[in-house]
C-alpha positions in Angstrom: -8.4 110.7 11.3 -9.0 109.3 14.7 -10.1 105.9 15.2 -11.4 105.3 18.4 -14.3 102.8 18.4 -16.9 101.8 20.9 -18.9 98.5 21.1 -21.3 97.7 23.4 -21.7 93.2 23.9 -23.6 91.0 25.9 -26.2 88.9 26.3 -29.8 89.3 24.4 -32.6 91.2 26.0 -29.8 93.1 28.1 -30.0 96.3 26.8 -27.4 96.6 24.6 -29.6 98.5 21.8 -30.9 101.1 24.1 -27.4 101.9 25.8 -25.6 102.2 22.5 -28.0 105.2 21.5 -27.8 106.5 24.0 -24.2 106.6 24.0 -24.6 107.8 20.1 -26.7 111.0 21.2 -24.0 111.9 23.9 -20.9 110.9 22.0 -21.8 112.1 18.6 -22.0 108.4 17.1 -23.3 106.2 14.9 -24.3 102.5 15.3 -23.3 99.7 13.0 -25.0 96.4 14.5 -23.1 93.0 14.9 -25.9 91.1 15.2 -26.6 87.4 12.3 -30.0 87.8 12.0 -30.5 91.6 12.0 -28.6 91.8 8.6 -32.0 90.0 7.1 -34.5 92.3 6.1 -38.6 91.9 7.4 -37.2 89.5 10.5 -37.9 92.7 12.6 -39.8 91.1 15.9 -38.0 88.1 16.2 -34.6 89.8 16.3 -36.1 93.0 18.3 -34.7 95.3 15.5 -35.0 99.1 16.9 -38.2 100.9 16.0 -37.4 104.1 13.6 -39.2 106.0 17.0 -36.6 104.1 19.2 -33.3 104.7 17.0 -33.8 108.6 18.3 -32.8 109.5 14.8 -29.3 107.8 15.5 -28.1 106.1 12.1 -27.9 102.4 12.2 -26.0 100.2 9.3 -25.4 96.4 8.2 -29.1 95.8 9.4 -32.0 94.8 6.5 -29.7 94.6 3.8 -30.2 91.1 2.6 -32.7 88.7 1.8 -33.4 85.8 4.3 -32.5 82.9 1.5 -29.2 84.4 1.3 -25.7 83.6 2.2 -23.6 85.8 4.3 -19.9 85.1 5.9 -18.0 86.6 8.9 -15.3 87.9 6.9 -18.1 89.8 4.3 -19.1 91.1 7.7 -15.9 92.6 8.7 -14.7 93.8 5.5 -18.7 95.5 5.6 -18.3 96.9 9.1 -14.4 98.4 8.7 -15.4 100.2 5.3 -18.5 101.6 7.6 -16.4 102.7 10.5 -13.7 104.6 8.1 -16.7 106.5 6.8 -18.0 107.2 10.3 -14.4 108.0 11.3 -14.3 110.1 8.2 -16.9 112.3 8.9 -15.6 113.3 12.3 -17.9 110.7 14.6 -17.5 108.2 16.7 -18.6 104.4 15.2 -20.5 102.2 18.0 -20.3 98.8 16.9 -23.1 96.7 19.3 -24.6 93.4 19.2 -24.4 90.2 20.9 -22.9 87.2 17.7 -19.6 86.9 19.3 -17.5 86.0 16.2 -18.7 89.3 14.4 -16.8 91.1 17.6 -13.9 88.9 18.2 -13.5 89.3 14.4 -13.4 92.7 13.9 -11.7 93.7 17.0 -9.4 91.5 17.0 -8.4 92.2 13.5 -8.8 88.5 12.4 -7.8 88.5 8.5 -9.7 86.0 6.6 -7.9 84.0 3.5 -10.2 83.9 0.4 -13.1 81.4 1.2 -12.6 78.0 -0.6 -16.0 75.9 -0.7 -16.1 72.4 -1.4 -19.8 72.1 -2.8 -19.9 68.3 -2.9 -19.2 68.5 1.0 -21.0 70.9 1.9 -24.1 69.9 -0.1 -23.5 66.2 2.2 -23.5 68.3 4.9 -26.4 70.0 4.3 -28.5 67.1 3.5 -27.5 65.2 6.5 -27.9 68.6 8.7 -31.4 67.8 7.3 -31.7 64.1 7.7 -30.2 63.9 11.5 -30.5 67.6 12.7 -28.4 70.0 13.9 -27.3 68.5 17.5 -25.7 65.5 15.6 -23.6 67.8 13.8 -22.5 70.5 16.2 -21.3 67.0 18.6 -19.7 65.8 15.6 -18.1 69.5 15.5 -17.5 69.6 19.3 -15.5 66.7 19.0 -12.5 68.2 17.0 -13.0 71.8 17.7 -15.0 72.5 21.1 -14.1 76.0 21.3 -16.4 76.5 18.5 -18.9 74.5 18.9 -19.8 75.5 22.4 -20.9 79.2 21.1 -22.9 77.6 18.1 -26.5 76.6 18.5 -28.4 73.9 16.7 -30.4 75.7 14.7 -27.1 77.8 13.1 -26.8 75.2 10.3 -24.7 77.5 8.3 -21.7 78.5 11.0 -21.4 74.8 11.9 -21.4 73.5 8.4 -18.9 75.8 7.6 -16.4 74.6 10.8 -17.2 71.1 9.8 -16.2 71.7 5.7 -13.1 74.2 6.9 -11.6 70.7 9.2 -12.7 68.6 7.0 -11.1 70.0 4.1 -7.9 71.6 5.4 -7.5 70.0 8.6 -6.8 73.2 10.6 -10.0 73.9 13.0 -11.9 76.9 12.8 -10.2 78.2 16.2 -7.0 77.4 15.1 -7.7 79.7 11.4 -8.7 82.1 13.8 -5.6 81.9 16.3 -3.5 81.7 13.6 -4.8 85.5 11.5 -3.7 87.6 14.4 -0.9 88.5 13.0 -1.9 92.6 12.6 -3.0 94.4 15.4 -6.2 96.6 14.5 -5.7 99.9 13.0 -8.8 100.9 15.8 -8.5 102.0 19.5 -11.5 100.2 21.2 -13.5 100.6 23.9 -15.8 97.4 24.7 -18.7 97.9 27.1 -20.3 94.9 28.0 -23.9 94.2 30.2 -23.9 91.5 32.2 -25.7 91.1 36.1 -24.5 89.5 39.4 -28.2 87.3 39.7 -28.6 85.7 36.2 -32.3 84.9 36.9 -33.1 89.1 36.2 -31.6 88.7 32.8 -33.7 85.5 32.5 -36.5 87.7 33.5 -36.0 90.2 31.0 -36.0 87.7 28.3 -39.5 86.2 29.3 -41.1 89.4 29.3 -39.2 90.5 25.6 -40.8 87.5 24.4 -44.4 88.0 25.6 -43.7 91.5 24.0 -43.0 89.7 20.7 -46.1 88.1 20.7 -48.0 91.3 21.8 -46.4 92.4 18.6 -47.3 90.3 16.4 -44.7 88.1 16.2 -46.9 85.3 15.4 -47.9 86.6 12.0 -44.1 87.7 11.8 -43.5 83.9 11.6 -46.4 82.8 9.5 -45.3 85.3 6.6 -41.6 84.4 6.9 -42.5 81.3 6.6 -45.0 81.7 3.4 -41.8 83.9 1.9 -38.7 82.0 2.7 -37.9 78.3 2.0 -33.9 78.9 2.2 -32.0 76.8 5.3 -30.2 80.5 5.7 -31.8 82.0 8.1 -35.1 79.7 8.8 -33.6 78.4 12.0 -33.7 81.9 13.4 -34.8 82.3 17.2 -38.2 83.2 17.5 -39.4 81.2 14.6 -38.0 78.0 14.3 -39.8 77.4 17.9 -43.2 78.5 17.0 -43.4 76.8 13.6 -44.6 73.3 15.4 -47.8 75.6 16.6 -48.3 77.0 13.4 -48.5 73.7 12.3 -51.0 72.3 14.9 -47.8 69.9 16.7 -47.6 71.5 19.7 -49.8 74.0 21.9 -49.2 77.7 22.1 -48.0 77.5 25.7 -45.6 75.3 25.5 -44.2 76.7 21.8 -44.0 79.8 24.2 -42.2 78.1 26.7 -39.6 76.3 24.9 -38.7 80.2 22.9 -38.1 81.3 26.0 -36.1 78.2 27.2 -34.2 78.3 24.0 -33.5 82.2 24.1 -31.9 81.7 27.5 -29.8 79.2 26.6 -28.4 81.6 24.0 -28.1 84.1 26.3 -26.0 81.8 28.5 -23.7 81.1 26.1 -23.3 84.3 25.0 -22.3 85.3 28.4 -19.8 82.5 28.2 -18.7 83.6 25.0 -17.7 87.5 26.2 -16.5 86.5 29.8 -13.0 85.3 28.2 -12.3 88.8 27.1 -11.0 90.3 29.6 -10.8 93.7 27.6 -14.5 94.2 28.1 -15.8 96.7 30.6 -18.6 95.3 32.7 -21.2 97.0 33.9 -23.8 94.9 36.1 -26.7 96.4 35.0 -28.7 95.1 38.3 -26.1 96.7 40.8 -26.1 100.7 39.2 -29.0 102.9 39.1 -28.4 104.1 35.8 -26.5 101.8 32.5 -25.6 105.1 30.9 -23.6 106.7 33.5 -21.4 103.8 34.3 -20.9 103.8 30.7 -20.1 107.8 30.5 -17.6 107.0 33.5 -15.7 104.8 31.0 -16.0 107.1 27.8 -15.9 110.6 29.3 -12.0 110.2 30.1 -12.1 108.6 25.9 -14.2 110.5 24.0 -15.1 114.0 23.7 -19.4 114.6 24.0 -21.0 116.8 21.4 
C-alpha cells in the first residue's frame, strides 16, 4: 500500500479549502480536515465549512461529527485521522489532510505518540471555575510562564487546550512541549508532502479575512450565533471565533460595528499566530499566494514529480 500524504496549512481565510480540492480532483484524493472547530456539527458559518456545491463532490471526513458540548483531544484526533488515511490509502487514493490548528498537523505528521490521558478532575474542575472567574488571558500568562512555546499558539478563548497544558505541568511537571518533544521517538509510517499558503504583504491576507467575515454576516452568521447560543451552554466550543465576539451584540453590550470590528481584529490575530506557528517547519512548501497567478499550479509543480494524476 503506498502512503504518500499531502496536507495543505496556513493561515485562515488563505485558501487552503479551495486548493486542497482542487488538488483532490487532480490527484485522485480525499480530504480529511484538521481543523478544532470544524469537527462540531451546525457551527458551519463561523468556521467557513465547505458548501456540499463547493466540496465538487470531493469526500471530506472528521468534520460535523460531534456535538458542540463535547470533549475532544489531539491524540483522539490523530488516532481518528491515521485510521482515515489507511482507508483512503487502502482504496488506492491519495489522503489530503488540510486545515490550519497547528497541533492537529505537528501531531500527526510528526508521529507524536500520546500516553493514555490521565485527568485530575478536582484540578481541572479549579481550573475551569477560575478560567471562568478571571478569564482566559490570566490563564494562558499563567501558562506562558512555564511553557511559552505553547502558549503563544493558544488563544484566550481555547479554555480547553490551555487547561489541559496547565493540569499536564501541574500534575506531572513535564510541560506540554516537552510530552511532545519527548514522543518522537517513531518516525511516521507516511511520506508527506506539506503545502503551505502564506503572502509576502500580510495586509492582503488581512484583507481577505475582512471580506470572509462580511461574507459571514451576509450569510447569516448572526442567526448562526443566536441558535448556537439558544442550543449549547457547554465551555467546549462556546468560545469559538465568530461567536464569542458577537454574543456582547446579541446581548445589547456593544454595537454591531464595533462587535464586527473586533471579529475581525480577533480573526487576524489568529491568523498571525498561525503564521507563526507553521513558519518553524521548515518541511513546508510555501507558496505566496500574492506573487503566482495561479495556487494550483505552484502546487502541481510540487506534486506532479510525487503523485501520479488520475
Amino acid at each position: 500500500m503506498d502512503n504518500k500524504v499531502i496536507a495543505v496549512v496556513g493561515a485562515t481565510a488563505s485558501g487552503k479549502t479551495s486548493l486542497a480540492i482542487k488538488i483532490a480532483q487532480e490527484y485522485n484524493g480525499e480530504i480529511i480536515s484538521a481543523d478544532s472547530m470544524r469537527i462540531y456539527k451546525g457551527m458551519d458559518i463561523a468556521t467557513a465549512k465547505a458548501t456540499e456545491e463547493e466540496k465538487c463532490g470531493i469526500p471530506h471526513y472528521l468534520m460535523d461529527f460531534l456535538s458542540p458540548t463535547e470533549l475532544f483531544s489531539v491524540s483522539e484526533y490523530v488516532e481518528m485521522a491515521k485510521n482515515t488515511m489507511n482507508d483512503i490509502l487502502s482504496r488506492g487514493k491519495v489522503p489530503i489532510v488540510c486545515g490550519g490548528t497547528g497541533l492537529y498537523i505537528r501531531s500527526l505528521v510528526e508521529n507524536i505518540r500520546f500516553s493514555p490521558e490521565q485527568a485530575d478532575e478536582n484540578l481541572r474542575n479549579h481550573l475551569n471555575e477560575r478560567y471562568e472567574k478571571e478569564g482566559g488571558e490570566v490563564l494562558l500568562q499563567e501558562l506562558a510562564e512555564f511553557d511559552p512555546e505553547i502558549a503563544k499558539t493558544l488563544h484566550p478563548s481555547n479554555n480547553k487546550r490551555i487547561i489541559r497544558a496547565i493540569e499536564i505541568y501541574q500534575t506531572t511537571g513535564i510541560t506540554m512541549s516537552e510530552h511532545i518533544r519527548n514522543s518522537k521517538n517513531i518516525p511516521s509510517p507516511y511520506e508527506w508532502t506539506l503545502i503551505g499558503i502564506t503572502f509576502a504583504d500580510r495586509q492582503k491576507l488581512y484583507d481577505r479575512i475582512n471580506l470572509r467575515v462580511d461574507i459571514m454576516l451576509e450569510q447569516g452568521l448572526l442567526d448562526e450565533t443566536r441558535e448556537f447560543y439558544r442550543e449549547n451552554k457547554g465551555k467546549t466550543a462556546t468560545g469559538a471565533i465568530g461567536y464569542k465576539e458577537l454574543k456582547p451584540y446579541l446581548d445589547g453590550e456593544m454595537s454591531l460595528e464595533q462587535a464586527v470590528e473586533n471579529l475581525k481584529q480577533v480573526t487576524r490575530n489568529y491568523a498571525k499566530r498561525q503564521l507563526t506557528w507553521f513558519k518553524k517547519d521548515t518541511d513546508i512548501n510555501w507558496i505566496y499566494a500574492d506573487k503566482c497567478r495561479d495556487i494550483f499550479e505552484e502546487a502541481d509543480k510540487i506534486l506532479s514529480a510525487r503523485f501520479t494524476k488520475r
